[in-house]
C-alpha positions, -999 to +999 in steps of 0.1 A: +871+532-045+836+513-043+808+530-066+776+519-051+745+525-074+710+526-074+690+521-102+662+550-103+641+527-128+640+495-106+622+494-068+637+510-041+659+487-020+658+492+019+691+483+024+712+476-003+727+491-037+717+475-070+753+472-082+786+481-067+816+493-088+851+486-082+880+494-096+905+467-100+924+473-135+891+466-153+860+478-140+837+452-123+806+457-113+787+437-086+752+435-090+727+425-062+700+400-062+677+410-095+643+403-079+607+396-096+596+432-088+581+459-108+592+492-106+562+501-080+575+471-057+550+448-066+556+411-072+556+401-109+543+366-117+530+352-087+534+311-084+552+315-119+591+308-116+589+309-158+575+349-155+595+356-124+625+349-143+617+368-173+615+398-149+643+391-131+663+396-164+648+423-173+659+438-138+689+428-143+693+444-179+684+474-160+713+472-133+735+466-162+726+493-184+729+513-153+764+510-146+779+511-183+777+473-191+753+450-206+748+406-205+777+404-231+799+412-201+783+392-177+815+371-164+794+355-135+759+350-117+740+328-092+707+316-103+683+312-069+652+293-075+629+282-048+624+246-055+641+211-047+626+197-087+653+198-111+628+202-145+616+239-121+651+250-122+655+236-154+626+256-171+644+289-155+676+278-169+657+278-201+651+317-198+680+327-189+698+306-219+669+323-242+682+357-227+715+357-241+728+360-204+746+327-207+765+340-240+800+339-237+798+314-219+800+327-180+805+309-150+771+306-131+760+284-101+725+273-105+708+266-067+672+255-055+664+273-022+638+273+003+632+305+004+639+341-010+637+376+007+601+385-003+568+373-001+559+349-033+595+350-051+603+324-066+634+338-088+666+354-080+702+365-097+731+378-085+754+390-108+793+399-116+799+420-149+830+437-168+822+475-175+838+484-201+854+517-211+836+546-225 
């Protein structure tokens, strides 16, 4: 059974869950792109990969907290940043070290892009997470 959620806090995707939760012995939940938006759908941090990605954690706390689990059990992510300059995706590496995200450690992939889905962003995370029993 696939538990598709939501999160009533975080902007309104048009297409897509926030997270999806399987059951597969452990609980795992799949988290969609975290994206530099507010709660309203506005872009946070415009022509600022640093900010973006300080929102784009905070999103992704949110998804987390949503489905049971928090960055503790964080057991994989891609980091999307749109930039061919290693010290850009290096300074958004920074955050999400400074996050605690990358406690444990977990296995992430850490990508420059051309582009992301909206207008401006600069910053994106996907997410795989443990969620652990009540």
């Amino acid at each position: 059974m696939i538990e598709r959620v939501t999160v009533p806090s975080l902007f309104q995707p048009p297409v897509y869950s926030h997270a999806s939760v399987v059951e597969a012995g452990t609980r795992l939940a799949f988290l969609a792109g975290s994206v530099p938006l507010d709660a309203d759908g506005k872009l946070v941090g415009e022509g600022d990969p640093v900010r973006q990605a300080q929102q784009v954690l905070a999103n992704l706390g949110e998804q987390l907290r949503a489905v049971g689990s928090d960055f503790a059990h964080v057991v994989a992510t891609d980091v999307y940043v749109v930039s061919s300059e290693p010290r850009v995706l290096s300074s958004v590496w920074e955050v999400v070290e400074a996050s605690g995200l990358s406690t444990g450690p977990h296995s992430s992939t850490l990508l420059g892009v051309a582009c992301l889905g909206y207008t401006g962003q600069l910053v994106e995370i996907t997410a795989t997470a443990v969620v652990p029993e009540s």
